[in-house]
N, C-alpha and C positions, 0 to 999 in steps of 0.2 A: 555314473558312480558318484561324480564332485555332487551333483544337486540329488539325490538320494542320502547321500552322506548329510549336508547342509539340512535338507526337511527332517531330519531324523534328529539333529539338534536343535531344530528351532522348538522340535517336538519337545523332548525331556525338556527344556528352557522354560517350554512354557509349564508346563509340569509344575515344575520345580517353583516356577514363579506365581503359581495358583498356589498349592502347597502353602509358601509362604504369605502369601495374601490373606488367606482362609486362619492362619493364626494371629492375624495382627490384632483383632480386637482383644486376643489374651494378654498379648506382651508387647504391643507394637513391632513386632516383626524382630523383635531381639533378644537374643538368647542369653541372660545376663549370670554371673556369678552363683545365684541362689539358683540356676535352673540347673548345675551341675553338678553331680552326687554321684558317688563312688558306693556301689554294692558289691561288699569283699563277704564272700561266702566263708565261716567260721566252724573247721570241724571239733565237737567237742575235746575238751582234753583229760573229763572221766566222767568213768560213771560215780554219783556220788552215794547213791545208794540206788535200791529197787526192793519192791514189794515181796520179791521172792529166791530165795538166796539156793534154790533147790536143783534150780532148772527144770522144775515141771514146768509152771506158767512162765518164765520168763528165760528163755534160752537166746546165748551167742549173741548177748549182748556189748560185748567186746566189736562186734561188729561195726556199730556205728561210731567207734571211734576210729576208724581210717576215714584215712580223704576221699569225697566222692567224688563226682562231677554234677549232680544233679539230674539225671538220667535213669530211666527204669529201664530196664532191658527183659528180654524173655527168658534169659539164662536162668535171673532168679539163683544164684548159689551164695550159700555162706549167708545166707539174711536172719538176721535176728527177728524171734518169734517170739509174739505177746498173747497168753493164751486166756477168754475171758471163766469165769468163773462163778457161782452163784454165791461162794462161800470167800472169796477174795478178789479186792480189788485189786489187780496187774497194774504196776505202775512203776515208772523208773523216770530217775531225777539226774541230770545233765550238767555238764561245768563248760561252758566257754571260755573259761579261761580268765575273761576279763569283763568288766561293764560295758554294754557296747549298747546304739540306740540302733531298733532295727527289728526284724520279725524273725519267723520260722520258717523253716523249708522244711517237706517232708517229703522224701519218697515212697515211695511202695512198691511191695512184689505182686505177687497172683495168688491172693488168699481166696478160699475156698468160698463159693458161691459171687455175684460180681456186686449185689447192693455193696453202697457204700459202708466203713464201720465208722460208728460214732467214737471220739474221744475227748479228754477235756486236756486242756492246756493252763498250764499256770507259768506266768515267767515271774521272775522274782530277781533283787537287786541283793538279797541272802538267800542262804540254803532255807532258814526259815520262812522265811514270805512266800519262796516257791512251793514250800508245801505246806499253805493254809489256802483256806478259801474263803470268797467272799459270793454269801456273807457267812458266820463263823467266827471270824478271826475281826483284828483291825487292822489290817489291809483292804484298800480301797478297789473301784475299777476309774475313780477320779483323774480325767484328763485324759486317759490312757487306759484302754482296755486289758486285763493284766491275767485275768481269769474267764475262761471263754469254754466252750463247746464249739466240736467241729469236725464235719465229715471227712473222711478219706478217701479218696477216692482208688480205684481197683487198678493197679499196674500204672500209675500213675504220678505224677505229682502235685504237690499245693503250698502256694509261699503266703502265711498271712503274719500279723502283729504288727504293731506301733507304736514302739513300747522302750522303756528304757529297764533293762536285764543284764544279770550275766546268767543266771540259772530258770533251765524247764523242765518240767515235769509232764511227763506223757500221762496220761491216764485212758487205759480203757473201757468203756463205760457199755457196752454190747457185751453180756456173759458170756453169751453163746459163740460170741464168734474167736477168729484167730487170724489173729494181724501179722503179715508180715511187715517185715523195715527191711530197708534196704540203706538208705543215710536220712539222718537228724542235722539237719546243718542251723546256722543263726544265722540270719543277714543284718549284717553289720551298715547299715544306711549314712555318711556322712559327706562330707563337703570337703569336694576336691580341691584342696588348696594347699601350699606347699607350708612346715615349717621351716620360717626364717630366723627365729630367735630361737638360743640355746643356753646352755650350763650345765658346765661339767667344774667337779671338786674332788679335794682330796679328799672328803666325806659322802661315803655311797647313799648314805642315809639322806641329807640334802640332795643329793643328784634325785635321788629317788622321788623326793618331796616335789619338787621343783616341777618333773617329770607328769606326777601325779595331776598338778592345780592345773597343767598347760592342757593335760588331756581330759580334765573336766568340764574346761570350758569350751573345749574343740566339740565335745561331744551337745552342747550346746548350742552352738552355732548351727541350728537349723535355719528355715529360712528367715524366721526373725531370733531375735537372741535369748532364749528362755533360762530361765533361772534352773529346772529341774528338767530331766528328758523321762521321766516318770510322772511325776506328782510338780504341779505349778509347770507346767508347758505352756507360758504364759511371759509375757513383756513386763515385769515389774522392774521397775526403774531405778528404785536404791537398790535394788541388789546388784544391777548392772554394775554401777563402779565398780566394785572388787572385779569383777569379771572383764571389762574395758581395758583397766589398768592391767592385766592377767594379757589381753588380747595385743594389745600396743607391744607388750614384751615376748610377746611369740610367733605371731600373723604379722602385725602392722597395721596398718588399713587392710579393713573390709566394710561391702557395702551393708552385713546385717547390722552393723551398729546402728550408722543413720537410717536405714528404713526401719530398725526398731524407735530409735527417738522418734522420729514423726510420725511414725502409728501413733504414739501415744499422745502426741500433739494434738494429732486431727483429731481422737477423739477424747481428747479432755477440755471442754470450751469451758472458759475462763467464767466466773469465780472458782472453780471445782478444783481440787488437785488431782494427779497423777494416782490412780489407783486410789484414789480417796484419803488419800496420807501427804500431810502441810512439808514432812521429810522428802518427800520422794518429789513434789516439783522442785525442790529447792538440788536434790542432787542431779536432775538433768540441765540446769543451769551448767553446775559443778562438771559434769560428763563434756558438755560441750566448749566449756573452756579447754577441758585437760585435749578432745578430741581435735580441737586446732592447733593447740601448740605442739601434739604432735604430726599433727598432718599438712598444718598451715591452709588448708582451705578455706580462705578467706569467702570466696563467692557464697560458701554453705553455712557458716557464719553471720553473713547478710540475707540467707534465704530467713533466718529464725529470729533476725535482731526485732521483729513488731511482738513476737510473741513472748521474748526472752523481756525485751521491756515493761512490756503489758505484767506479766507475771512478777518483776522486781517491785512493779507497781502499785502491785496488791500486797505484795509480804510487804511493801513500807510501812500499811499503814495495820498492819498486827503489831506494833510493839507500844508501848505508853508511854508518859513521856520522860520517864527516867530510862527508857531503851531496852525494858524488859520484854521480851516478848510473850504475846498473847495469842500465838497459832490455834485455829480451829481445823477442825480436822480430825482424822485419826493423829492421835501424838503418837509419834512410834518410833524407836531408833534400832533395837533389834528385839528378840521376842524374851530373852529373860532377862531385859531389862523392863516390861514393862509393869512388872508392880511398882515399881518404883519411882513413885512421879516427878519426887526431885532432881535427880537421874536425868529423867527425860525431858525436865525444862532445862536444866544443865547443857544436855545433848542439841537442843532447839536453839538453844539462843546462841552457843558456837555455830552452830549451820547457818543460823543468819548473819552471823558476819563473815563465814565462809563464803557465803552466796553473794553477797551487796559485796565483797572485795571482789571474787570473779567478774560480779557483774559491772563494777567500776572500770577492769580491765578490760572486758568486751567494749564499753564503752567508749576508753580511748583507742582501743583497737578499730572501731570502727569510726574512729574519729565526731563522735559523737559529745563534746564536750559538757552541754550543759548535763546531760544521764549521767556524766561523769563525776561532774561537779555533783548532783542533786546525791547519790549511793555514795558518793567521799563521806558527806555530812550526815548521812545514814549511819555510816560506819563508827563514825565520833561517837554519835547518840549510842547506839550497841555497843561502846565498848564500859560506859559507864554501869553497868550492870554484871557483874560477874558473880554464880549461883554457885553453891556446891553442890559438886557431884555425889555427894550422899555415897560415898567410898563404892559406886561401880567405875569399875573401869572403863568401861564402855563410852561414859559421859566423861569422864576424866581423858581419855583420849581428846576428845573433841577436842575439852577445855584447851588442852596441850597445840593442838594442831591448830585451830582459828587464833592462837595468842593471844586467847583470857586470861591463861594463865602460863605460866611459867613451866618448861618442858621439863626440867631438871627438877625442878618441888615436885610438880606431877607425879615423874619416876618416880621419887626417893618417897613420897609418902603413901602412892597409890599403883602403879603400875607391876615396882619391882616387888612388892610386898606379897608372899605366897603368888609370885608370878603365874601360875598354869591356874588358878583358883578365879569364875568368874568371868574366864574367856567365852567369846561364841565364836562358832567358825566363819558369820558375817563381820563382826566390827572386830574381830583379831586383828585382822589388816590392820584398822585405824591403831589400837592398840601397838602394835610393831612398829608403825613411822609414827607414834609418838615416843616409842624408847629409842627411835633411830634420832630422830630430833632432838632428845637429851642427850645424845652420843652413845646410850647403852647398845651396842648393835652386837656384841657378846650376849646376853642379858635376853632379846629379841630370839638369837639363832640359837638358843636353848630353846625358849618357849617354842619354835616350831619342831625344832626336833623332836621334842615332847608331847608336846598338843596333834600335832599334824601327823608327826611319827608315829601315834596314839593309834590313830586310825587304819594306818600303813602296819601296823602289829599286829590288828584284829581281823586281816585280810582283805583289805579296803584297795581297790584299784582307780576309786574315784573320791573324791571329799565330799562330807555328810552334810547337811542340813542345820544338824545339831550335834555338838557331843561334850563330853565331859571329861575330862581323864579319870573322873573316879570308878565310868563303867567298867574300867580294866579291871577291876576287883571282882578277881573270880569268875570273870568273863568267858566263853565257849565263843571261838571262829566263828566268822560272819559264812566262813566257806567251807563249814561242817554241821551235822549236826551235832545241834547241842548235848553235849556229854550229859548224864543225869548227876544232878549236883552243882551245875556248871550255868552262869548266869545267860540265858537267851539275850543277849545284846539288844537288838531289833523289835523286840517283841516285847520289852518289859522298860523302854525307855523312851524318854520323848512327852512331850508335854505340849500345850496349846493347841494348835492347828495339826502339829506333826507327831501326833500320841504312835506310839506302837510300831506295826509297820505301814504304818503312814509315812514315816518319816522318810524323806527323800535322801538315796544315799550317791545321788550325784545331783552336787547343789552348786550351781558356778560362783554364786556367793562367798564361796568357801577357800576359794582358789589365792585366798591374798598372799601364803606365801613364795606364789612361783614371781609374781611383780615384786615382791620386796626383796627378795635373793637379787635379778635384775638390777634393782635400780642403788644396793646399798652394799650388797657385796662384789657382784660383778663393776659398780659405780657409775652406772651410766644415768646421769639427770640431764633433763632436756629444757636448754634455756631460754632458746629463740624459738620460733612459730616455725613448723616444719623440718624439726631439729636441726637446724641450718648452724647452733653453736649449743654446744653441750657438756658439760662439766663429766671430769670422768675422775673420780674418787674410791678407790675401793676400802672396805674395810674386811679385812679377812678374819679377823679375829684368831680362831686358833686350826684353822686353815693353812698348809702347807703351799695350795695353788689352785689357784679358781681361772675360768678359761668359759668364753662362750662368746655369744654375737646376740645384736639387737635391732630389728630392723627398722628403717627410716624410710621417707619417701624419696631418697638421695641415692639407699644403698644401706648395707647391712654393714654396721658395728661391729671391730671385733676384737676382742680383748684376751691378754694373759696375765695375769701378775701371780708373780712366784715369791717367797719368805726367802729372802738371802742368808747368810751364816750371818751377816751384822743386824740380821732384823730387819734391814730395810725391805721395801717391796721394787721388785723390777716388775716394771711394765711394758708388755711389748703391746703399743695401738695402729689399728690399722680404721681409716676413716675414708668413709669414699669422697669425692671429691664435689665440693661445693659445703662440708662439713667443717665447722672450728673448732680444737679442742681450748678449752681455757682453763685454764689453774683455780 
């Protein structure tokens, strides 16, 4: 029985150990972070409209909002029935509730004869985008297949999309025939990772904000870290900041940051920049300083220092010799700043002594002295040149933030002035830690309640691409259809790359004020490499009590400070151990 038992395990053993052999050349045998993904099946939570309000063509569709299991059964009771027609297309449009990146499931009953029925599917990030078509409309299938045709199969099921949605549209497109349903699920597709960072306030509005930016860029965190999970499913690299600084204050470390920088690495060889844009190597520079001091990964730090040097190497010699810079390239700093060219050399030449100052501190970080010495002297040269920013804000941030110019002139002549006027939802961020840095952080947490809260009014579960606050004017729900009279949001706004419903309306870009809540109200700045010592300063402004946690590679941060009867603030801090707080 003993050596029956033993052959029986050396069996599965080897099994198991073939198995894993036969995947090494995928993964080397290791099952890492990115290979783990949570599929939470989503029952709708209405119907948002349909093609037939009669119940001829379209009956008991109430049905498909109970929770299914994903299952067809022969029972077949209570199933909503989609009847086709020669004279009307049967169609009905679905609410999941929330933006989620992820496909469809469908089940089925035992509709009459067993071919399959053809139908089309539209997902969409509004009510309007899910019911246009492409082509038609401006809505795209770019990146991500959005609008498709697709068999059903007879008593059965089928799970497809890859898409980033909160609303779909069934469509039957066989006249003759009659569909059962049995459940319409979403599959919600994301990465199993825990939140570690939080915030909680005495304003729901913020809580909600904060809430929002954490879970736009969660929803981003595919296997590399994309800007859009619709539209730009893609590695661009200045948009990352806002998104990094988003991630440090919610996750902590994770490995898509760095396998995102070094995709872009490997395939950007040198003179070339980063996505073709002089701005975008200069903020992976910028991403990997921020990315050590809070992770303290020194060894990953020296994996990049030939390229990070190499790279400082070449933007030295763009500038002339009064220290102005001359970037080739796409000049870019965000998209409605680019008519504006003064603006954007404004924008340039703060990023270059953003950069040559990071780059002097990796320098001595890596004890690399004469690099250090050689970007000190860089930096003298850049500072003799200070441009005006041509009254965008965008480029006045910068000025404020590399210390061209003065943070407090800044505010008082450009930032605070028709404050919500001229924001994007990418360099808002910078905008907000340049009113943080003239101390305006009242001033800041209007503009997001405003700006951000904008979005969060018009039915927005994730942050946009682009937006304006003047779209509120007259504006119709992103999560209805447009009332007649009532302004289509999605479909009548947007400009450059992102016209119409092109426009991405979960853009991780967008997420800057869940990292600035974070780092200026909750007050947690990190001083040493590995947040080993870290400054904890809150500003509550007209906050009652702000409360939440921030995680470190030590241990998670975790803070209360409450508004006393004399006005002071009581803090109660808790810090894991190997952490300093300092005054």
């Amino acid at each position: 029985m003993k050596s029956r038992l033993s052959t029986g395990l050396l069996i599965l053993y080897l099994i198991i150990t073939g198995i894993c052999n036969a995947q090494q050349p995928i993964n080397q045998g290791k099952l890492t972070a990115s290979d783990v993904f949570s599929r939470i099946y989503l029952t709708p939570t209405r119907v948002v409209w349909k093609s037939d309000v009669s119940n001829k063509f379209i009956a008991n569709s109430e049905k498909l909002l109970e929770t299914g299991n994903g299952q067809a059964d022969l029972v077949g009771a209570n199933l909503c029935v989609i009847k086709g027609s020669d004279s009307v297309k049967s169609a009905i449009l679905l609410d999941f509730g929330k933006e989620i990146h992820g496909g469809i499931q469908i089940v089925t009953g035992m509709f009459a004869k067993k071919p399959p029925i053809k139908v089309r599917i539209t997902l969409g990030e509004s009510v309007s985008e899910a019911m246009s078509s492409v082509p038609g409309s401006s809505a795209t299938n770019d990146h991500a297949i959005r609008d498709y045709e697709l068999l059903l199969p007879w008593l059965g099921t089928i799970e497809v999309g890859n898409s980033g949605f909160r609303f779909a549209r069934i469509e039957l497109l066989d006249n003759d025939r009659e569909l059962k349903l049995k459940e319409i699920r979403a599959i919600a597709v994301q990465r199993d990772i825990p939140r570690l960072g939080s915030f909680k306030s005495s304003d729901d509005r913020l809580n909600k904000i904060w809430e929002t930016g954490a879970y736009t860029v969660y929803l981003n965190m595919q296997n590399f870290l994309w800007d859009g999970i619709k539209r730009d499913r893609l590695v661009w690299v200045g948009d990352m900041h806002p998104e990094v600084m988003t991630m440090l204050a919610t996750y902590g470390y994770n490995e898509v940051v760095p396998k995102s920088l070094d995709l872009i690495r490997d395939i950007t060889k040198l003179p070339d920049y980063m996505n073709g844009i002089s701005s975008y190597s200069m903020w992976w520079i910028l991403i990997h300083y921020q990315w050590y001091m809070n992770n303290g990964n020194l060894e990953y730090l020296k994996e990049n220092q030939n390229y990070i040097f190499s790279l400082l190497d070449q933007l030295e010699k763009k500038t002339d010799a009064d220290g102005k810079e001359k970037l080739n390239g796409m000049r870019f700093l965000d998209w409605p700043t680019s008519p504006n060219k003064e603006a954007i050399h404004a924008g340039l030449q703060s990023m270059m002594l953003m950069t040559f100052d990071a780059g002097e501190k990796i320098a001595r970080i890596l004890k690399n002295n004469e690099k250090a010495t050689q970007y000190a002297q860089k930096i003298q040269q850049i500072k003799k040149h200070i441009p005006d920013p041509n009254s965008n804000k965008s480029a006045a941030a910068m000025l404020a933030l590399s210390g061209l110019e003065d943070a407090n002139a800044i505010n008082q002549k450009c930032l605070a002035v028709n404050p919500t006027d001229g924001i994007s939802s990418f360099y808002g961020y910078y905008v907000l830690q340049a009113r943080a840095m003239a101390g305006d952080y009242d001033g800041a947490m209007d503009v997001i309640r405003k700006y951000w809260g904008g979005m969060i009014d018009l039915g927005a579960t994730t942050f946009w691409e682009d937006f304006d606050l003047k779209w509120l004017n007259n504006a119709g729900r992103i999560d209805e259809i447009t009332p007649i009279g009532k302004v289509d949001v999605h479909a009548q706004y947007g400009s450059y790359c992102y016209k119409g419903l092109r426009n991405s309306f979960c853009h991780g870009w967008a997420s800057g004020p869940t990292a600035w809540l974070s780092e200026h109200v909750l007050g947690i700045k990190i001083l040493e490499p590995g947040c080993k010592r870290v400054k904890i300063e809150p500003h509550l402004g007209d906050l009652r009590w702000v409360e939440g946690t921030y995680p470190t590679p030590l241990g998670v941060i975790s803070v209360r400070h409450e508004i006393q009867a004399t006005g002071k603030i009581k803090s109660t801090i808790k810090v894991p151990k190997g952490i300093k707080v300092v005054n």
